[in-house]
C-alpha positions in Angstrom: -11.7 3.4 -11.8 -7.7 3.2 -11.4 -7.0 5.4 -8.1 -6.1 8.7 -7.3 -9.4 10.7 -7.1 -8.0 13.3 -5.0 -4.9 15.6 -4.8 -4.6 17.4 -7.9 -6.9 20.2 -8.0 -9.1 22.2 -5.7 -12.8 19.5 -6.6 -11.5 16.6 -4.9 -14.3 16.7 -2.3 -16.5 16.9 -5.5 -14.8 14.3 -7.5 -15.6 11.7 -4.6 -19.1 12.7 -4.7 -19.8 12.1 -8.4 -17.9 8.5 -8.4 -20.2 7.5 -5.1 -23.2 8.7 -7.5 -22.2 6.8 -10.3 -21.5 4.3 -8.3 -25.2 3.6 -7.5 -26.3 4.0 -10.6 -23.9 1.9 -12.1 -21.8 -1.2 -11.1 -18.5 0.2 -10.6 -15.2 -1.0 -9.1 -12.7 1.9 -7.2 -9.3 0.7 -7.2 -7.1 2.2 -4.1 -4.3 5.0 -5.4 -1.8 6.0 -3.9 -3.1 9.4 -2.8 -6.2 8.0 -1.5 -4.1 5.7 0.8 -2.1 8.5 1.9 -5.6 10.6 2.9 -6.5 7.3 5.1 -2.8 7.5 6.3 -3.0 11.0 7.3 -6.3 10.3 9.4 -5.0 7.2 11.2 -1.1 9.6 11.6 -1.5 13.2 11.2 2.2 13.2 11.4 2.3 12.5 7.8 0.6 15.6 7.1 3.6 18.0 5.7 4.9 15.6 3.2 0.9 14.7 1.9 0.5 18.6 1.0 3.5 18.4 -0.5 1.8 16.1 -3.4 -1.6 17.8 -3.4 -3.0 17.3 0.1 -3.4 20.6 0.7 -5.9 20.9 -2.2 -7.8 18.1 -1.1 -7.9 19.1 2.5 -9.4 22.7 1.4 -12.2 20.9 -0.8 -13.2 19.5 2.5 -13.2 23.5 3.8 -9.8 23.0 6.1 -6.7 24.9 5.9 -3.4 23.4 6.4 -1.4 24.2 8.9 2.2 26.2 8.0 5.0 24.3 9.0 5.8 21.3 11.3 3.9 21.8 14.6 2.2 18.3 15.3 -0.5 19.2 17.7 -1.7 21.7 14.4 -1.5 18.7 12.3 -3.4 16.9 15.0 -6.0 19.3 15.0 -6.4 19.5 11.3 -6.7 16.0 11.0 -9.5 16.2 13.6 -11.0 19.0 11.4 -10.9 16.8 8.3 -12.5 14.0 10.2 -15.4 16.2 11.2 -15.6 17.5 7.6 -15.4 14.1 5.9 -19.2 13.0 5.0 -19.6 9.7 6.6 -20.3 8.0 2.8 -16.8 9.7 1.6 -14.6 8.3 4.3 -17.0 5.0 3.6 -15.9 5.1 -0.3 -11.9 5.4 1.0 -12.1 2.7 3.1 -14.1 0.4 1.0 -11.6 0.8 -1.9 -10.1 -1.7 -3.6 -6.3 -2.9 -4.1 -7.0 -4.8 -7.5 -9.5 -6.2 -9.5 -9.6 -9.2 -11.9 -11.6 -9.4 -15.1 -10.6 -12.4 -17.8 -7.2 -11.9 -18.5 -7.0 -8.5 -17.3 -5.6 -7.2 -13.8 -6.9 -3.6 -13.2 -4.7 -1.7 -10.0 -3.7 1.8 -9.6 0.1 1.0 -10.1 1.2 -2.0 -11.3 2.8 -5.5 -9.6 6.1 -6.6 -8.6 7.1 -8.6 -11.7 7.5 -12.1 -11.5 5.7 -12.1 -8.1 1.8 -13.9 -8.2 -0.7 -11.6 -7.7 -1.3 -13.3 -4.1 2.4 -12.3 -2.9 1.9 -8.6 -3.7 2.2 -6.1 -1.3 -0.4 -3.2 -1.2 2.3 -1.5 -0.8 3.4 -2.1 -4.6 0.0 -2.1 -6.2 -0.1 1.8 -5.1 3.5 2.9 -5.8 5.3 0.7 -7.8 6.5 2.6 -10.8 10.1 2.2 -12.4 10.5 -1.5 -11.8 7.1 -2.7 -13.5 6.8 -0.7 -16.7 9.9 -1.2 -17.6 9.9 -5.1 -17.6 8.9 -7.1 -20.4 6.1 -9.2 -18.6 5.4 -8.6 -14.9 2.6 -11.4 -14.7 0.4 -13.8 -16.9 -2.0 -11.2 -16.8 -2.6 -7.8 -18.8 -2.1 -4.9 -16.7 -4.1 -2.2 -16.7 -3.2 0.8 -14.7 -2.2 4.3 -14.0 -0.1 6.1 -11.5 2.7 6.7 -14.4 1.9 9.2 -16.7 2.7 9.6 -20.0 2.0 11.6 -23.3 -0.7 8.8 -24.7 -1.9 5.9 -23.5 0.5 3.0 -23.6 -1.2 -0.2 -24.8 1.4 -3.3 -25.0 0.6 -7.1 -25.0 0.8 -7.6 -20.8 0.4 -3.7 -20.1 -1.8 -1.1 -20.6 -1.0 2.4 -19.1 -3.7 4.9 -19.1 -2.6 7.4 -17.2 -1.9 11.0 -19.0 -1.9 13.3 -16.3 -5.2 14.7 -16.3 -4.4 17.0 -13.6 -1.8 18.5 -15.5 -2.3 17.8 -19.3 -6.4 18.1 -19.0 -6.6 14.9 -20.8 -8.4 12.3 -19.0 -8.0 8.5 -20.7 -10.0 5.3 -20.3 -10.2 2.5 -22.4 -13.0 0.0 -23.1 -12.0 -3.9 -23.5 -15.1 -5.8 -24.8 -13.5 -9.2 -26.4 -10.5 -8.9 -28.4 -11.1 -5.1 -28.6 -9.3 -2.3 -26.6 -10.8 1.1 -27.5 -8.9 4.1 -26.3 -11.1 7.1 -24.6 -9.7 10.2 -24.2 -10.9 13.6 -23.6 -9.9 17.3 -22.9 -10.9 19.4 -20.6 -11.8 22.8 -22.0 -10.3 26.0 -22.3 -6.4 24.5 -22.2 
């Protein structure tokens, strides 16, 4: 799983609770998004708290049954982060914190964003594994790796030689994309939500 679980759309609470049941069914690895790093943010500096709703937080902070504050008053923001922190079921804030920056499988690198091109995969910054965008899918080869990711959306799924995008905005489009690697063979997933 690629990152960014919550923030766009009013199930995120419910979201998180289906991938911690599949994840003990099932051997799964959770890769940290960016909007998952930004919850943990917001609970460690509840300062940060107007510009997360700006990109969804909101949404995810009413799955969890609390209402953002209006405006910029940081003792509000204080006390919603305290209400989110009472809300948060103990295996929930377990699943954010026990998320993972990257994964490695054979020649594939699974991470929410991408990587700093031409930097080894031990110099990265979290930092760009979660938000890196502009600079890594538009290089020709970021690292002797295939990249599989998300975080940039597009129309289809972009499958290249070193990277494979498979973000296509769910939360917008309804179309949510996976792809299964088994060998030499990369099957794309896709599905739509219905009623769009």
């Amino acid at each position: 799983m690629l990152g960014d679980y919550i923030d766009r759309g009013s199930a995120s609470r419910q979201v998180i609770d289906r991938l911690i049941s599949l994840g003990s069914k099932w051997p799964m690895v959770a890769i940290m998004g960016n909007h998952e790093d930004a919850l943990l943010r917001f609970l460690d500096t509840p300062d940060i708290g107007p510009s997360w709703t700006q990109h969804g937080g909101a949404e995810t902070l009413v799955s969890y049954g609390v209402t953002p504050p209006a405006g910029l008053d940081e003792d509000a923001w204080a006390r919603t982060r305290d209400l989110l922190a009472a809300q948060l079921p103990p295996a929930h804030e377990t699943f954010y914190r026990s998320l993972s920056p990257y994964t490695l499988a054979g020649d594939y690198l699974f991470v929410h964003a991408g990587v700093r091109p031409k930097v080894r995969l031990e110099d990265q910054t979290t930092q760009d594994l979660m938000w890196i965008r502009r600079e890594f899918v538009e290089c020709e080869k970021a690292i002797d790796k295939v990249v599989v990711h998300g975080h940039t959306p597009s129309e289809q799924a972009h499958v290249g030689r070193w990277r494979i995008g498979i973000d296509t905005g769910a939360y917008a489009t309804g179309v949510l994309t996976a792809i299964r690697l088994f060998n030499e063979e990369q099957d794309i997933l896709d599905t739509r939500a219905t009623g769009r």
